[in-house]
Each structure stands twice: as C-alpha cells, then as structure tokens.
C-alpha positions, 0 to 999 in steps of 0.5 A: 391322656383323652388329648393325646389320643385326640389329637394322635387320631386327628394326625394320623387321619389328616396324614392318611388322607395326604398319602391316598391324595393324588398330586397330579394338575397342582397349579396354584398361583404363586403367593402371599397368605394370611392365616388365623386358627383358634382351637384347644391344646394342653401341655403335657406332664411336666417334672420339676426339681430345684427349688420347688420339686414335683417328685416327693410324690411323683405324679408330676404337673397333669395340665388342664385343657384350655384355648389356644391360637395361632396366627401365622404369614406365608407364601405358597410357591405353587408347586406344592410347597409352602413356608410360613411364619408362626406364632402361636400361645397356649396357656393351661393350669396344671393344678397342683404340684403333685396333687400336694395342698397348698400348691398351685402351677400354671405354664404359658407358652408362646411359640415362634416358629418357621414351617414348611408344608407340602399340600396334596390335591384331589384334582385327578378325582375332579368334582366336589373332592378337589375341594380339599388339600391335605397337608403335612408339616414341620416347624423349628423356631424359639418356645418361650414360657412363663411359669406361674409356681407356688407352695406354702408350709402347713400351718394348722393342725401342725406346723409342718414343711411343704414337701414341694417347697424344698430347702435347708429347714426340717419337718417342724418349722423353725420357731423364732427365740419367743416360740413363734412359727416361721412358715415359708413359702417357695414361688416362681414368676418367670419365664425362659426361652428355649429352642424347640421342634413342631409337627403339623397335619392339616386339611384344606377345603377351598371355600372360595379361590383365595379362602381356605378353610384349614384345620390342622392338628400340632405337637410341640416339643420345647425340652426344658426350661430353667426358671427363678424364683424366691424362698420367702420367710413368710414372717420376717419377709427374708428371701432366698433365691431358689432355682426350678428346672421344667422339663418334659414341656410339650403340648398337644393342639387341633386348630381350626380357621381360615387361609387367605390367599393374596392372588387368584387360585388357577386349576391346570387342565388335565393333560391331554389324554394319549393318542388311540393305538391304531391298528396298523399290522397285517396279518396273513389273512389280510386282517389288521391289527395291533400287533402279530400275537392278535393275528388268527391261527394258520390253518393247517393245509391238508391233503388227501392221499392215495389210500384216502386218509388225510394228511397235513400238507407238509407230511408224506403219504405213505407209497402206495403198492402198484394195482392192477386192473383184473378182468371184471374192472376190480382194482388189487394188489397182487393179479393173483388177487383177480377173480378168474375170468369167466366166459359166456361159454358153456364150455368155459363155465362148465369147466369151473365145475370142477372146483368145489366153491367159487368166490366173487367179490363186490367192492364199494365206495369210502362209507357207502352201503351199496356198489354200482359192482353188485348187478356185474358180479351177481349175473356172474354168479347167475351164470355159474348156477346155468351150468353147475349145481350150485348147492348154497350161497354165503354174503359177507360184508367187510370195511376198512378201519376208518370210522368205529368199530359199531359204526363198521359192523352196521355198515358191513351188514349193509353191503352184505344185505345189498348183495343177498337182495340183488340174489333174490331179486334175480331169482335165487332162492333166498333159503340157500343164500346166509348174509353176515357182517364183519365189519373191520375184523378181516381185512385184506390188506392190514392196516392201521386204525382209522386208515381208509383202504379200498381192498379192505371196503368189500363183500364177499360171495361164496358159491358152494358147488353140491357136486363137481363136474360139468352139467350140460 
C-alpha cells in the first residue's frame, strides 16, 4: 500500500506539472532515441485459485518490493509526439500463499509494449525551466509471467492437508496398505502471456541537446494468467496435473535514466511580438489618440443672459420685460416705478413738501457694495432737506437671490452703510439717519433662487417729512 500511495503521488505530481506547463516555441528536430531506466516496482495483490488457491484464508499474494528496468526505442516527431518501443522486467517475491507455512510464490513479468507520449515544455517562461519537459503517456502491448508456486502437506506434529494445495484427499492424509504417511505437494513452474495496458507520467531535464535525463512513474495492468502445474505424491513420485489462474496481476514502478536523442535538438525563436498601436484618431480639441471613448469631454458652452444668470449655449434665456430709462438714469420695469423728478427750483422742491415721506433708491452693480448712484442720489435728498423739514431718515440695503443667503445680508449691510456714510459726510446729522440690511428678503421683482436681478440689487432711502407744506 506505501507503493501505491508513492507512485500515485509521483504520477499526479508529474501530470500536474504537465498541464501548468506552456506548449508554445516546441521545435525539436525530428528523430530516433534510445532510452534505458532502472528503478523499483511491486506487483499488486495477486488471487489464485485452481489447483493451488489463496482464498482458504483470503489475504492473497502481498508482493514484496524489488528492482526493475525498462529499456526502450522511439522517434520524436518534433511536434510534441513521441512513440516508442518498450520492454520492461519486474520480478518480486510474494511470500506466502496466504501467509500459510509451507508455501512460497514468486512472479516475473515482462512486458512489451508500444507507447505514445505528449512532451510539454517551459520554453515560454525561458531560462534555467525550459530545461524541463513533462510527459504523459499510455502503452498497449503483450505481459508475459512466469510464476514460481509451491505448497507442501504438514508432516510433524500431525500429518495434515495443506489448505493452499487443494485436491480430491481429506484432512488426514492418506496412509499406504502398511500405515505409511503419503504427503503431497502441489508446484507450478510456468508462465503465460496475456495482453495488457500501461499509464505512464514523466519528467524530462535536458542535460545537454541530445540527453535527456527522464524519470517517470508507471501502471501495468495484465488481467489474468492461467498457469500449470503438477500434484505430486511426494512417496511414491506419482503427479497429477493441476491447474492455477492468477488474476488481479498489476505493478506499480518509478524509473529514473537517460534519453538520448540522435540528431541536434533546436530551440524555435519566440515569435515576434505585436506591432505597438499607434494613436491615430483626432479628437475635437485636436488631440490623437486610440480610439473616441480616450477623447476628453465637451465643454459645455455657456452664455450669459440678460438679467445676468448663466446659461448653457443651447438653452434660452428667459424674455426679458421692457425697461425704462427714468430721469435720474436708474433703469425699471414700469415708469411708474421712476422716482419723481425733482427740480433745482424752489418752487418745485417746495411743492414736494406736501408729502409726508419721499423715497430715492441707489441701485448697484452684480456683488458690489458701493454704487457710482449713491453722491446723485444723496445730493437729491440734500435738496429736499434746503426746502422741507426734514425730521429723519431710513437706509435699507437689498440684493437679488444670487449668492447665500449669509453672504446676501453682509452685502445688503454694506450698501446700506455706504449710503448713510455719504449722508454724514454731506452734512446730515448721523442721529437722524438708521441703516438696516435685508438681504434678499424683499425683493422687488420676485424671482427665483440664485437668479441675478438688477432692480432686486439696491438701497432704499426714506425721507421722513416732520411737517408738510412748503418752507421758504
């Protein structure tokens, strides 16, 4: 069983390098070989039954271990494929016949066999492994045995049968007319040929270009053989013919020896690698390169519409309202929207008197805190206050929805900081002036978030009137 297992591990080993092996630049030359192995092999349970039986007990013939060898004659065709001739002899001693005394076995077989093996290669991984070439195999061809086979009657304390050495007698021997013992003894000195099957697995390692240092593990499996042999009285000499099958005869074997190519041993180039891929498609940006899906991305074209939002190129800005110029250069929607005009004459000032609160309103730029309007519009409100009572004054800073909400109120603070700062600095008292911001929380004209709107972007200043009517 220690055999088995060996030589099953040597097999599947051998095979498993054979399949990871590449088969790519094999190119050996054509030719003859000799090949000689010497190794070790053992027969595997053998059963006989006939004339002389192993089954009174049942354990069979249990071989024994030996040498072997194999000599063998091929021609590698060069593509991978070799077939060869065989011949090979294993000779091992199989004990007793069912570990019963008095019995000995021994088997011989020789084999002639026809084989054909596929090498593999490491050529693709170059080097020092490129040396080496698995192999798989398989053989059919004529097992011929020899069987040695002997079992001898009991003779002390008690005359007795050999169970192994079966035949027309009883337990007791038969005794002659005076009371003499007549033993016998059953042997067979034969041989028989048979056909039968091998499995080969090898290793080759290239010691030189036509030596070949190969190691291989076997199975042979020959069936049955039919042997004959004599029932011999062992007194008086008289023989009967008997008649012994074998079967279960296989062997196990790991050789190891040389290879020896006739012929030189040549190594195809490795084919030339592929051409580089040239990059030869244009992109929109002028760029070249392997293929479109490598191009860089479109950027998308953008425009910039009237109330100041951006837009991409293919989509439409929203229509914009018509505008109006008023007076003081201020753009609106609606004239009414325009502040009331008014004049560097007294009379005309003092006729605003009448109203109880006037309005002037100080647009800006897209995010900026201070306005080129703010002097204009604060002298505006300086001439009110030469001809009415003015009693105090409100600044509150607005923006569009463009930008945070955070980011708006700061900025609103600041427009209307800029305005009350113009106030003071012109003379009015800062006590009568409050500034607020509220961001984007009021707008004029509604609109959505993030959308740039210049009415929206603006400061408010209320002028309060303490009394109405004209002061001269």
């Amino acid at each position: 069983m220690k055999m088995k297992l060996l030589l099953a591990t040597v097999s599947v080993a051998c095979m498993g390098i054979a399949t990871s092996a590449s088969a790519q630049n094999y190119d050996n030359d054509a030719g003859w070989y000799l090949r000689g192995q010497g190794g070790y092999g053992i027969h595997d349970d053998v059963d006989l039954d006939g004339g002389i039986s192993s089954e009174f007990v049942g354990n069979g013939l249990q071989s024994e271990g030996n040498g072997t060898y194999s000599v063998g004659a091929g021609y590698d065709f060069g593509d991978h494929w070799r077939l060869e001739l065989d011949g090979a002899s294993l000779f091992t001693d199989l004990g007793s016949i069912s570990q019963i005394p008095a019995t000995s076995a021994k088997l011989r077989t020789n084999t002639g066999m026809i084989n054909a093996l596929y090498d593999f290669d490491f050529d693709g991984l170059g080097g020092f492994a490129q040396r080496f070439e698995p192999y798989v195999g398989a053989g059919v061809g004529i097992v011929n045995a020899k069987a040695n086979l002997v079992a001898q009657d009991f003779l002390a304390p008690l005359a007795l049968a050999n169970p192994a050495c079966t035949g027309p007698r009883e337990l007791l021997l038969n005794r002659n007319p005076n009371g003499r013992i007549q033993p016998v003894s059953c042997s067979v000195a034969d041989s028989d040929s048979t056909l039968g099957f091998q499995l080969l697995a090898g290793l080759g390692f290239d010691v030189t270009d036509n030596l070949v240092w190969d190691t291989q593990a076997r199975y042979l499996n020959s069936g049955s053989f039919d042997f004959d042999g004599l029932q011999t009285n062992q007194e008086t000499g008289a023989s009967t013919p008997i008649a012994v099958a074998a079967s279960g005869v296989a062997a196990y074997s790991v050789l190891t020896g040389f290879r020896y190519l006739f012929g030189q041993k040549t190594v195809a180039a490795p084919p030339p690698p592929p051409p580089a891929p040239v990059a030869d498609f244009a992109c929109w940006d002028g760029s070249v390169v392997f293929n479109s899906g490598q191009c860089p991305a479109r950027p998308v074209q953008m425009q910039t519409c009237w109330d100041g939002s951006s837009i991409p190129a293919t989509s439409t800005c929203p229509a914009q309202p018509p505008t109006y110029t008023c007076w003081d250069g201020t753009l609106v929607y609606d004239q009414a929207q325009c502040p009331a005009q008014i004049s560097q004459r007294g009379n005309d000032l003092g006729a605003l008197c009448g109203e109880q609160f006037r309005q002037e309103i100080i647009y800006y730029e897209f995010n900026k805190g201070q306005s080129a309007e703010t002097r204009n519009a604060i002298n505006r409100v300086l001439d009110i206050g030469q001809y009415c009572d003015v009693e105090n004054i409100r600044v509150v800073g607005h923006t569009d929805r463009s930008g945070s909400a955070a980011y708006n109120l700061a900025l609103s603070k600041r427009r209307a900081k800029d305005a009350r700062d113009e106030l003071v600095r012109q003379g009015i008292d800062g006590t009568r002036i409050t500034s607020e911001g509220k961001g984007e929380t009021e707008n004029f004209v509604p609109t959505a978030d993030g959308v740039k709107e210049q009415l929206n972007r603006r400061t408010e200043v209320l002028i309060s009137l303490g009394s109405v009517g004209v002061i001269n």
